[in-house]
C-alpha distance (Angstrom), angle and dihedral (degrees) to the residues before:
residue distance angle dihedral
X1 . . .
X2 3.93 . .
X3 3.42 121.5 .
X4 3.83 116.2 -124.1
X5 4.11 109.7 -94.6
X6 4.25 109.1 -110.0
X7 3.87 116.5 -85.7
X8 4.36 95.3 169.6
X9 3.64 127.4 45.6
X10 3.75 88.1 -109.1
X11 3.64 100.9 64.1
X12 4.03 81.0 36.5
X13 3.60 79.8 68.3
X14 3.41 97.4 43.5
X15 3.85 92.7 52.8
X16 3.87 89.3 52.4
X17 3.95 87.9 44.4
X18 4.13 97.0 53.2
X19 3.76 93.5 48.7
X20 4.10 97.9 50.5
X21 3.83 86.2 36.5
X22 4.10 91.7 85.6
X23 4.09 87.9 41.2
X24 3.93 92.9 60.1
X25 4.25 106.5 122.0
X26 3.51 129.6 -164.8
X27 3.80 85.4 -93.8
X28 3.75 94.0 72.5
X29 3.66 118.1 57.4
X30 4.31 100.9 -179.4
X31 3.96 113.9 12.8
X32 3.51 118.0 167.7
X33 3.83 121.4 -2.7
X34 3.39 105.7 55.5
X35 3.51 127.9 67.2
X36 4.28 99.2 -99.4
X37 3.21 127.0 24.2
X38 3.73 116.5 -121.1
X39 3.83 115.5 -147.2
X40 3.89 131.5 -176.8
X41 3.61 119.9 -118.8
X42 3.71 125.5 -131.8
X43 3.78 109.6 -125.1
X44 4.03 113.2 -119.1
X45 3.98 84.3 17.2
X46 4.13 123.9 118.2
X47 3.69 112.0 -146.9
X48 3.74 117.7 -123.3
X49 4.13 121.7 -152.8
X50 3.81 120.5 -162.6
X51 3.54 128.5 172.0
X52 4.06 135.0 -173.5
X53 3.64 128.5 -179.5
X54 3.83 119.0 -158.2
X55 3.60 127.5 -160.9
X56 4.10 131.5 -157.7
X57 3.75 102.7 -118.3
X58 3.73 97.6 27.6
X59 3.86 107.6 50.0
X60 3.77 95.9 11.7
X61 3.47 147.4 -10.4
X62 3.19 116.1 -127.4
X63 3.60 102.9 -151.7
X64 3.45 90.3 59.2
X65 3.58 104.6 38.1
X66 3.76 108.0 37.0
X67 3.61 129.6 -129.9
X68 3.85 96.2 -93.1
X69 3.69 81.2 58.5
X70 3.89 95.7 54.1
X71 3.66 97.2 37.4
X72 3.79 86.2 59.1
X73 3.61 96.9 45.3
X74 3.91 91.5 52.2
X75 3.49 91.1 60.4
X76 3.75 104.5 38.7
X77 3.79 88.6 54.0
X78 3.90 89.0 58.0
X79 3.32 92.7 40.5
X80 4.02 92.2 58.8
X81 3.66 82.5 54.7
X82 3.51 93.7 66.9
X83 3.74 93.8 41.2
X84 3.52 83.8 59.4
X85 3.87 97.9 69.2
X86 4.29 90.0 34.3
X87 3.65 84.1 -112.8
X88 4.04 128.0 143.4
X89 3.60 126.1 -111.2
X90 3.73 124.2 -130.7
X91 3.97 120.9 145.3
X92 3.95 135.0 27.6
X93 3.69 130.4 -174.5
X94 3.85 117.4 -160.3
X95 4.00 127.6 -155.2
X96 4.01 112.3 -179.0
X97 3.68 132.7 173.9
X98 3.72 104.5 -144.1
X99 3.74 127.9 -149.3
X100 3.99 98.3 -107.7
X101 3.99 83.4 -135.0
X102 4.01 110.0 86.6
X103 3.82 82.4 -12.2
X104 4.42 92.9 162.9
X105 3.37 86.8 42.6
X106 4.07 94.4 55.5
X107 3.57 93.4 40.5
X108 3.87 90.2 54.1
X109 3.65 97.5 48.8
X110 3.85 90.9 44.2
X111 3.94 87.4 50.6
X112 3.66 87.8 49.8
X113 3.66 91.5 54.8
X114 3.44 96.4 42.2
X115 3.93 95.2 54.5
X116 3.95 93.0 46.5
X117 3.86 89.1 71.1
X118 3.99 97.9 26.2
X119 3.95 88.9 61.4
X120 3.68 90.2 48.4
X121 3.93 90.2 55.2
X122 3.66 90.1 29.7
X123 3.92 90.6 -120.3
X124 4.15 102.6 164.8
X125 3.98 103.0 -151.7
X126 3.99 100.0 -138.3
X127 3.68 106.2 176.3
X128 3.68 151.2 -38.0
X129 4.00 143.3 144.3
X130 3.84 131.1 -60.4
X131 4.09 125.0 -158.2
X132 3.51 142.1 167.1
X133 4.01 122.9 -144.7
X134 3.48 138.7 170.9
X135 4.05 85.6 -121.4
X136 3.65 135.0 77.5
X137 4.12 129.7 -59.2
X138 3.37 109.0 -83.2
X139 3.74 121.7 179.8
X140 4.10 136.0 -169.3
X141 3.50 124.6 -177.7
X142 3.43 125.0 -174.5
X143 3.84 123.6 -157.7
X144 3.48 131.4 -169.8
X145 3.90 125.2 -165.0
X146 3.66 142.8 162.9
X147 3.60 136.6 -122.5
X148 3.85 118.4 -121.1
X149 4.00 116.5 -135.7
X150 3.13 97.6 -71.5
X151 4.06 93.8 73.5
X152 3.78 121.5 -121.3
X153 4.09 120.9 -72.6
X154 3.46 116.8 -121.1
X155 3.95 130.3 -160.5
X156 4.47 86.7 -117.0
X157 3.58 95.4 77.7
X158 3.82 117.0 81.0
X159 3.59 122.7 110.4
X160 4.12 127.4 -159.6
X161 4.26 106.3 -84.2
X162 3.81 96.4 35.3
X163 3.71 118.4 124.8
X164 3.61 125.6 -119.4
X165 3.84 116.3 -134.6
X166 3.79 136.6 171.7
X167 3.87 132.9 -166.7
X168 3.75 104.8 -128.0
X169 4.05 151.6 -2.8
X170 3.86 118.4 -55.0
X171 3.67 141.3 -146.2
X172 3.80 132.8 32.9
X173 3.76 107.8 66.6
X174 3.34 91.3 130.2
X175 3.75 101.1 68.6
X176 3.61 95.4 42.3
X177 4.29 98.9 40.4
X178 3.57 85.2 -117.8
X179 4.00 87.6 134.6
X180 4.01 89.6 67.7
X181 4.00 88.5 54.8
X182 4.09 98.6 57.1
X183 4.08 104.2 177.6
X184 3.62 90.2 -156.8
X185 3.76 109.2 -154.9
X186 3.86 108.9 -123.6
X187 3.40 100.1 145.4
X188 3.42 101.5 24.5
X189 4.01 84.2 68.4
X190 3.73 95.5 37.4
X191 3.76 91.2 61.7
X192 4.15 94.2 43.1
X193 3.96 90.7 48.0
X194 4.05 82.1 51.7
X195 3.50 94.8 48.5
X196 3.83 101.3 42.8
X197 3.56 137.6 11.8
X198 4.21 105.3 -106.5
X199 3.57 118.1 -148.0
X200 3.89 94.0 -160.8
X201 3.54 138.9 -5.1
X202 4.11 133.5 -173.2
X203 3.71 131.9 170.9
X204 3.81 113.7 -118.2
X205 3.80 98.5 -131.3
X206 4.34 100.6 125.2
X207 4.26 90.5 38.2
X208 3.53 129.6 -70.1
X209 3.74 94.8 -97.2
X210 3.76 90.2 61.9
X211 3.63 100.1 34.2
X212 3.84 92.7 46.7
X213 4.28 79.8 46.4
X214 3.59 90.1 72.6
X215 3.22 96.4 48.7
X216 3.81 87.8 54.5
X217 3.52 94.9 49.7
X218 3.67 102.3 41.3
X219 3.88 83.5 44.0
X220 3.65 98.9 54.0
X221 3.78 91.4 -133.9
X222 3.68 142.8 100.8
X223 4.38 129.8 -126.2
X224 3.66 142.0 -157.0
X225 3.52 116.9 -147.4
X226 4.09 123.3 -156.4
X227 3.73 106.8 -133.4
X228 3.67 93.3 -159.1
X229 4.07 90.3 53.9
X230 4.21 95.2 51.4
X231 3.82 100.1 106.7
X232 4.37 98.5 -121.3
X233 3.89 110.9 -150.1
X234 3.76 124.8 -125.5
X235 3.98 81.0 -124.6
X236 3.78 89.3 64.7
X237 3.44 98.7 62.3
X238 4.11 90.8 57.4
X239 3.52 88.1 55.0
X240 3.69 100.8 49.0
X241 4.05 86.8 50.8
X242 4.69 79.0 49.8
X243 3.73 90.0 47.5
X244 4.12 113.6 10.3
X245 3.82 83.2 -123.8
X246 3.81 108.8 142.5
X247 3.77 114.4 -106.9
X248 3.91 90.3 -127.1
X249 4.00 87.3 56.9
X250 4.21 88.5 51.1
X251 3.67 85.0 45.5
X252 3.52 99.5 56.7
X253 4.41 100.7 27.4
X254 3.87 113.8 32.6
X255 4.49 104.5 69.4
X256 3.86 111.5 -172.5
X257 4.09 74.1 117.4
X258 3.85 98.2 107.5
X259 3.73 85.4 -163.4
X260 4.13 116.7 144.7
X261 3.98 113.1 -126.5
X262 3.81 110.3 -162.7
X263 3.49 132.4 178.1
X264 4.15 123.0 -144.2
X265 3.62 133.1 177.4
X266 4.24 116.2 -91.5
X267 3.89 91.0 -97.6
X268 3.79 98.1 54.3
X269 3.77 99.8 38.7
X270 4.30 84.0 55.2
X271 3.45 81.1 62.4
X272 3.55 115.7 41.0
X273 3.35 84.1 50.6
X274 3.63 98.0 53.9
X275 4.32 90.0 40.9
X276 3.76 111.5 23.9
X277 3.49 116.5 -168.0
X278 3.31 118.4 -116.4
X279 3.42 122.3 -85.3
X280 3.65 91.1 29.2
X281 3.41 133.7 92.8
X282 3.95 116.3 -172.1
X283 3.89 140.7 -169.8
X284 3.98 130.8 -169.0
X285 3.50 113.1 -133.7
X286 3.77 102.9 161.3
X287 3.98 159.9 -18.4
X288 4.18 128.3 -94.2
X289 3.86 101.8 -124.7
X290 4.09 130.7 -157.9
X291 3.58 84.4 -125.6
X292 3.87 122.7 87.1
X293 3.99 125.3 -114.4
X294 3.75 139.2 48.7
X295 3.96 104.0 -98.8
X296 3.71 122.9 168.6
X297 4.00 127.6 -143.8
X298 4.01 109.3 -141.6
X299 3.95 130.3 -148.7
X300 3.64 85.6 -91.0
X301 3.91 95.5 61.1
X302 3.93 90.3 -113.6
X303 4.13 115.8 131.8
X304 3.71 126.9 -144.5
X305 3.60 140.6 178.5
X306 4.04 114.1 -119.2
X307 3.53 120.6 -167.9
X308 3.85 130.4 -156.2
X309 3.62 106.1 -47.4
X310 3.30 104.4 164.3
X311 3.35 135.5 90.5
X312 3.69 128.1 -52.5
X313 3.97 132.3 175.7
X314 3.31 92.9 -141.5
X315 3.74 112.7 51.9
X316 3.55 100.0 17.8
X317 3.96 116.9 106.1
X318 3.91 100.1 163.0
């Protein structure tokens, strides 16, 4: 016999609570119905905490998109988070402020979308807050990971002479939707961090000249990037013909990518270039330098400082 769909927050809950019931590991000794989760620790393991919040109108719109759509995207972008450190997903908590209109409805779709991409990482959703507003669908999911022996990468660690790599074509995801899919790379990074030591690692989700930025700055060092060697997206070319930007300009400034850049000394970039682990794909696009700055060396053989030119909350109005 079917159960009667949710009308209250409470059997809301209870709808979320009966479908992650049969997903419950050994890992995770209370998930929802209580009020914390409780969640087993791997021994030798750090934990690793990141949270995204995503807002209708800014990162979607929901109208548009769907829920399914935003439910997936608020889990890929945490998910890239942890690919970011090579670290291994396991837990998410979820708070959302519902449009009170077709609020059940929204929350179902965004579960849906959530749990597409959460069993494919096998990410068990254990708790979090529901609300209804008269406002826009905001969503926050929190995800909690762990690192594997190796220890986490951080964005501190690159030295002058290392190479700067990244996993796949940038700019453009905007004209295509491409920023609601997010392909975070989990094992992509697992396998590199494996098969070479990485000095540094980021996930390219506010533009690679910001996101490679921090890496600077947290780094204490300086880069020069190859335009020619920056893998250019199809979906860059559609936007330059939207916008007359140059594709090289989306390339390097608009995020959304969810790409990892990563930065390895001389030695190991030769050879993950020449024997990429599988299932990684990699491309060099430039050198860590003594010198300070991000600066880029066109097709012409010119070089010239770019600053952060990718997206930022609080000075962006596009």
């Amino acid at each position: 016999m079917n159960k009667p769909p949710p009308t209250s927050e409470f059997t809301l809950i209870n709808w979320f609570r009966q479908r992650e019931r049969s997903r419950t590991s050994h890992s995770t000794k209370q998930g929802i119905g209580d009020d914390c989760a409780i969640l087993g620790v791997t021994p030798g393991c750090d934990l690793l905490v990141t949270t995204d919040m995503l807002m209708d109108g800014r990162h979607f719109r929901l109208d548009q998109d769907g829920p399914e759509a935003v439910g997936y995207k608020a889990m890929g972008v945490n998910l890239s988070d942890i690919a970011a450190m090579a670290g291994v997903p396991r837990a998410g908590v979820v708070a959302v402020a519902l449009p009170r209109l077709d609020a059940i409805a929204v929350a179902q779709g965004v579960y849906n979308g959530m749990r597409s991409l959460a069993e494919q990482f096998q990410v068990e959703l254990v708790g979090g807050d529901t609300n209804a507003w008269d406002g826009p669908l905001v969503i926050n999911v929190t995800l909690v990971g762990e690192t594997t022996s190796l220890g986490p990468v951080r964005r501190s660690g690159a030295r002058a002479g290392d190479i700067i790599l990244v996993t796949g074509a940038l700019g453009g995801s905007l004209a295509s939707g491409r920023h609601l899919r997010p392909e975070p790379r989990i094992a992509e990074a697992l396998a590199l961090h494996a098969a070479a030591p990485i000095h540094a690692m980021i996930d390219i989700s506010d533009g690679l000249s910001s996101d490679l930025g921090h890496i600077l700055e947290e780094s204490g060092v300086g880069a020069v990037v190859d335009a020619e060697s920056i893998p250019i997206h199809p979906d860059c070319q559609a936007m330059s013909r939207q916008d007359g930007v140059p594709a090289l300009d989306h390339a390097v400034n608009d995020g959304e990518d969810f790409e990892l850049c990563l930065v390895v000394s001389a030695e190991n970039a030769a050879r993950l270039l020449a024997s990429t682990p599988s299932p990684a794909k990699i491309y060099s696009i430039g050198a860590i330098t003594d010198a300070p700055g991000l600066r880029l060396k066109l097709p012409d053989g010119r070089i010239v400082t770019v600053g952060p030119g990718g997206f930022d909350h609080l000075r962006a109005t596009k």
